[in-house]
C-alpha positions in Angstrom: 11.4 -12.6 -24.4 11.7 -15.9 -22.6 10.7 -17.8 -26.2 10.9 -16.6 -30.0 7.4 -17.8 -30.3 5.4 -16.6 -26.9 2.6 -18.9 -26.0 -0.9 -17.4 -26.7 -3.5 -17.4 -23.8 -5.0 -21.0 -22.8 -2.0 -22.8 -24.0 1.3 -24.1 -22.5 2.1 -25.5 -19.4 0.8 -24.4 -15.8 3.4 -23.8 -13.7 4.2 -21.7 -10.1 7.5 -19.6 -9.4 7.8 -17.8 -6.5 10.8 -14.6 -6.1 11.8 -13.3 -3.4 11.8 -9.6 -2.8 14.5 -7.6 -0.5 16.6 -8.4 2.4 16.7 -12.4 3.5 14.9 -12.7 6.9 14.7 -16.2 8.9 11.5 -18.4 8.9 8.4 -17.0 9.7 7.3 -17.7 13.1 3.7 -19.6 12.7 1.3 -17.5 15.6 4.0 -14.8 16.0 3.6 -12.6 12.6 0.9 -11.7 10.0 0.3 -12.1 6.4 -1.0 -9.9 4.0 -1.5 -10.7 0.2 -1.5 -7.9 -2.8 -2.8 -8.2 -5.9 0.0 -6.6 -7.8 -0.7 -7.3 -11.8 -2.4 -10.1 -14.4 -2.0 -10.4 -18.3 -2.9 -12.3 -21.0 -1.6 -12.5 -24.5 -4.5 -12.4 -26.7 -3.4 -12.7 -29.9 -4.6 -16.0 -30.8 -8.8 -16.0 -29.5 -11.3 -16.1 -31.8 -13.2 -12.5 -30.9 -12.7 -10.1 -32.7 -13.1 -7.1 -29.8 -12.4 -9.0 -26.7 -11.5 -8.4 -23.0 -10.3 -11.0 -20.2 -11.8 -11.9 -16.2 -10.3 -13.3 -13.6 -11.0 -14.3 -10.0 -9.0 -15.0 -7.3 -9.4 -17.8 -3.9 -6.7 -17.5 -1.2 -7.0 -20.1 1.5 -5.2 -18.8 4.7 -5.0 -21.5 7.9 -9.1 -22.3 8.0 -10.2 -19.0 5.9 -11.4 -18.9 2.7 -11.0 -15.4 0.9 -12.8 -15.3 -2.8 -11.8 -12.0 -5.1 -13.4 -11.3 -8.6 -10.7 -9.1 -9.9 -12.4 -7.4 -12.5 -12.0 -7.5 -16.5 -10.1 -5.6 -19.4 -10.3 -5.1 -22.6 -7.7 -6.2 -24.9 -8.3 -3.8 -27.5 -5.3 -0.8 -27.9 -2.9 -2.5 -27.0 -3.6 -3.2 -23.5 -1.6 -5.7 -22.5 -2.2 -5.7 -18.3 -5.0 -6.0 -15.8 -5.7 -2.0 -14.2 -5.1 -2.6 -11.0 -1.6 -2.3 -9.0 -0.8 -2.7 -5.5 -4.5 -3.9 -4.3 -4.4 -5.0 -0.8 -6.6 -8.2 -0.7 -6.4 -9.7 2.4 -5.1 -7.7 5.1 -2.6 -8.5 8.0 -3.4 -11.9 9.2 -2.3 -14.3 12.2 0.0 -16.7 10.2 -0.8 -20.2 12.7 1.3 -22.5 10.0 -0.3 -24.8 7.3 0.0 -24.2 2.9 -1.6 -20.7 1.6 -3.6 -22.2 -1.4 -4.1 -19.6 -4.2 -6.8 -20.5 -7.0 -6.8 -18.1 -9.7 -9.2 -18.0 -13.1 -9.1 -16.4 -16.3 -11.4 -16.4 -19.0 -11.2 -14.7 -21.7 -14.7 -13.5 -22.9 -16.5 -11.8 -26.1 -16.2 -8.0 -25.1 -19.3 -7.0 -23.4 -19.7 -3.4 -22.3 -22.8 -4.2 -19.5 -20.7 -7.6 -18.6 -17.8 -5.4 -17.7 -19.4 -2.5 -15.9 -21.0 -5.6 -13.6 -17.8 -7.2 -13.1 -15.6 -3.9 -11.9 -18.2 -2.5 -9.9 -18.4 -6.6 -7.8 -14.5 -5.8 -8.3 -14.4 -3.4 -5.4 -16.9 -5.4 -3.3 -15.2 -8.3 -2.9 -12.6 -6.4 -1.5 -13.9 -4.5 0.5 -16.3 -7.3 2.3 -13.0 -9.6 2.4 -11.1 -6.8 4.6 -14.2 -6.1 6.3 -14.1 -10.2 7.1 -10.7 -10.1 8.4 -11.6 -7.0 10.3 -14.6 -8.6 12.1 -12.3 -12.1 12.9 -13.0 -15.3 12.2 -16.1 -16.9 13.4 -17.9 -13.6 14.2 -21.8 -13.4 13.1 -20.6 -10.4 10.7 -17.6 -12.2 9.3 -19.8 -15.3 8.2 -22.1 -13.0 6.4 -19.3 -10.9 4.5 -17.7 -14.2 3.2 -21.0 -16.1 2.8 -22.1 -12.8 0.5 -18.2 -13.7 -0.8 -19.0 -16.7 -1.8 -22.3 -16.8 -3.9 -20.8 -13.7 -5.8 -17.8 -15.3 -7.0 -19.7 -18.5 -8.0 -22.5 -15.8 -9.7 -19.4 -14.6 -11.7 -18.0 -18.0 -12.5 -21.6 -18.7 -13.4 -21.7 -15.9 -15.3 -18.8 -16.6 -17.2 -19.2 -20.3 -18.6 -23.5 -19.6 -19.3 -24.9 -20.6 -22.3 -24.6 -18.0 -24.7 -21.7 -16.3 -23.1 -18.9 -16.8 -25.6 -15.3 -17.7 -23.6 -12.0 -18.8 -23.5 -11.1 -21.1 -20.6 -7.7 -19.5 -20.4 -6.6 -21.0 -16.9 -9.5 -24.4 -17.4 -12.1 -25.0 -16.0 -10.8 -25.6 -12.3 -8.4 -22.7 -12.5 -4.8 -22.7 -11.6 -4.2 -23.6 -8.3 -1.0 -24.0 -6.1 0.5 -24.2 -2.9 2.8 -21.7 -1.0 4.5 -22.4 2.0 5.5 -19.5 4.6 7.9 -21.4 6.5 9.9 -22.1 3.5 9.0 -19.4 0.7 7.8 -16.4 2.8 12.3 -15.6 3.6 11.8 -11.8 2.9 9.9 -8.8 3.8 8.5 -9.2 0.8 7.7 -12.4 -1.6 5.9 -12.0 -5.2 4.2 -15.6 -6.4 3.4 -16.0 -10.1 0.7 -18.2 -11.5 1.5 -18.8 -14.9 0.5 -21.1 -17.9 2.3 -20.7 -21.0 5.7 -21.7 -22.3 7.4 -24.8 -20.4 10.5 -24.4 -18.2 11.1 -21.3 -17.5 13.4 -21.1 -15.1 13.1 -19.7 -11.2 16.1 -17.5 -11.1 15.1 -15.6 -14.1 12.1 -13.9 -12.9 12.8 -10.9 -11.0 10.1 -7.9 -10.0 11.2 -4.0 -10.5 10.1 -1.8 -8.6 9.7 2.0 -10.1 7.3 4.6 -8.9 5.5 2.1 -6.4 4.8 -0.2 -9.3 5.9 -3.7 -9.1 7.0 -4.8 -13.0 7.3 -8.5 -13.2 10.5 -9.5 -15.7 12.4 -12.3 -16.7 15.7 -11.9 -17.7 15.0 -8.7 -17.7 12.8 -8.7 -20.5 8.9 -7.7 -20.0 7.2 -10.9 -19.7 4.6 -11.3 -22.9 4.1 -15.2 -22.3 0.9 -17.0 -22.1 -1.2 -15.9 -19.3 -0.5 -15.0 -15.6 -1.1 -13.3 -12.3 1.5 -11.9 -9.9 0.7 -11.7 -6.3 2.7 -10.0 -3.4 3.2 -11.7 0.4 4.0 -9.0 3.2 4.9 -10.4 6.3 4.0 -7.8 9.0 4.7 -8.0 12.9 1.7 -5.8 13.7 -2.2 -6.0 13.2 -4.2 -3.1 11.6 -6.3 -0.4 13.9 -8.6 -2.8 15.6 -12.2 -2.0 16.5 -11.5 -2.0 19.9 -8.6 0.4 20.9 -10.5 3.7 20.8 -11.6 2.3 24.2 -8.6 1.1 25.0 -7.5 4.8 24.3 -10.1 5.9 27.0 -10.3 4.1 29.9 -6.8 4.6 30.0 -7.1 8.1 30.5 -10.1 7.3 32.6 -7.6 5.1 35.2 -5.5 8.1 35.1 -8.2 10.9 35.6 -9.7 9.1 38.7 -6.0 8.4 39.8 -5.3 12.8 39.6 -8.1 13.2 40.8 -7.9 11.7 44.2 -4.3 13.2 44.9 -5.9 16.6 44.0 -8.9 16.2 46.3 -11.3 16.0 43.8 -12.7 12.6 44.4 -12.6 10.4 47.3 -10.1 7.3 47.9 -13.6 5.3 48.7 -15.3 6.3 46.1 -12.0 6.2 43.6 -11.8 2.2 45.0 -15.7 1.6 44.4 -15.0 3.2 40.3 -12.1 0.7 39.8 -13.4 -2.5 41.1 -16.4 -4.5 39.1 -19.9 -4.8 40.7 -21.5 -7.0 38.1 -24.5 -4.5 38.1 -26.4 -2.0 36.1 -25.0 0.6 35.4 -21.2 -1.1 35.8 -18.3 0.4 37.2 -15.0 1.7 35.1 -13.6 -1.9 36.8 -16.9 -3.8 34.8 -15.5 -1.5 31.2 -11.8 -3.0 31.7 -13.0 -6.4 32.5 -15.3 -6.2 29.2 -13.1 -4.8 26.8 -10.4 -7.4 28.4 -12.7 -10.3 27.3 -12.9 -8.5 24.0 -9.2 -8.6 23.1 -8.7 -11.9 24.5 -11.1 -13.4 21.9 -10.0 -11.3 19.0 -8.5 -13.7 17.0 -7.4 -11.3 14.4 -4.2 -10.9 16.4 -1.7 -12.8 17.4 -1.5 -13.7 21.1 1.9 -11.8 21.9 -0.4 -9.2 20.4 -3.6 -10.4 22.7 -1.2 -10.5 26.0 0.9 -7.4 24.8 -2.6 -5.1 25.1 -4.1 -6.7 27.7 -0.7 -6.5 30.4 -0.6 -2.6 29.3 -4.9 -2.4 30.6 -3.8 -4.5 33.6 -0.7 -2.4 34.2 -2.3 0.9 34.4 -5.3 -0.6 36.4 -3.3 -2.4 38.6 -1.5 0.6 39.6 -4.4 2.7 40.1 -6.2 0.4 42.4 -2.8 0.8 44.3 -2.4 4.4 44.4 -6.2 4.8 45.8 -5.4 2.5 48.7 
């Protein structure tokens, strides 16, 4: 243990460490690669609350570049011996266009008089704040359907937090009333594959370079000096940096008007279809209904305002359409 005496949630210092994980790596290239952030484990030493049967809540704010991602990350019950949160290895916010700046993370804990309704509620808005926060990032930022998922976001976490401090709810403010909240910085912290951040109030100066994570059966076990850490309270969070963007909405047509621009291609040298009319298919007419040329220059448009990717990313897809359409237009001549 890092102390004799382990501080007991809602006391200590606050305090931020981040370790890195794996092989170093230079600095991150701001509108080059991605971020994605885990939820890999929280815990809270109970001992010393006042309730008798208790369990613990938390929420969760990441602020990426201009987004704002809110999580309610469930509850637990302290009884048994439980000692950690139940969830390992829970992608929050998926692969997204670093563009530079601080990734704030705002984390809350309160530890609450067990309450078996209270918790059902909590786990089941658990799973829908993280779903609607991927489907956020899968929509991009700005889009009609992205504002709705983290408007709806937004007045659930504040319900919860709401819920949490009412009259008549007995709590523990184990991370105070504003939460724990600190700053990481990519450029400089982010020099692995891999970078856990803890969030941690308990006992003062521990130091950086004895927190290390094991790894063992895909679960990520946070340790310092190589002891199980039992302190105070805290949540451990995983960085990934990624050089490629998830399966976007978008590339099952990419899929298919590429085969299209090769169809109509076979199928004028096999006599199937006319170089005239194989010209008129590829070239845009503005009308109703449109041409294959009208699809590319649509689903063009498309990826050049998806701002889920990075713009290699945007001009890497868009060169490979332009490429193959190009060409055709060539071989019909």
């Amino acid at each position: 243990m890092p102390t004799d005496k382990p501080c007991h949630a809602g006391s200590g210092d606050y305090d931020f460490h981040v370790i890195p994980f794996g092989a170093p790596l230079g600095p991150i290239q701001p509108g080059q690669e991605y971020l994605a952030i885990d939820g890999v484990r929280w815990f809270v030493n109970m001992r010393a609350t006042p309730f008798k049967s208790k369990m613990a809540a938390a929420t969760l704010d990441v602020k990426l570049d201009q987004e704002l991602f809110e999580f309610v990350l469930g509850t637990f019950e302290t009884e048994h011996g439980a000692k950690t949160a139940p969830f390992a290895n829970v992608e929050l916010v998926r692969p997204t266009p670093y563009q530079g700046g601080t990734l704030t993370l705002t984390s809350m804990i309160t530890a609450i008089k067990q309450n078996t309704q209270l918790a059902k509620l909590l786990q089941g808005i658990s799973s829908a704040t993280v779903t609607a926060a991927a489907g956020a990032v899968s929509f991009g930022s700005g889009s009609v359907a992205a504002t709705i998922a983290t408007s709806a976001i937004k007045t659930t976490v504040e319900g919860v937090n709401g819920l949490l401090q009412a009259e008549g709810t007995k709590q523990v403010e184990i991370f105070g009333k504003s939460g724990c909240t600190f700053g990481v910085h990519p450029e400089k912290d982010c020099r692995t594959k891999e970078t856990y951040v803890l969030l941690r109030r308990g006992s003062r100066d521990l130091l950086d370079d004895k927190f290390s994570v094991v790894v063992s059966g895909g679960l990520a076990e946070l340790r310092y000096a190589g002891q199980e850490l039992l302190d105070g309270a805290w949540m451990l969070l995983r960085i990934r940096r990624e050089d490629h963007f998830d399966e976007r909405p978008w590339q099952d047509e990419v899929n298919k008007l590429l085969a299209e621009i090769k169809n109509i291609v076979s199928s004028v040298e096999m006599g199937g279809t006319t170089k005239a009319d194989a010209q008129k298919a590829l070239v845009p007419s503005g009308g109703e209904p449109g041409t294959l040329g009208d699809r590319i220059l649509a689903l063009l448009h498309v990826i050049s305002t998806d701002q889920t990717i990075t713009e290699p990313d945007r001009e890497k897809e868009r060169d490979e359409i332009k490429k193959a359409w190009e060409g055709a237009r060539e071989a019909v001549k």
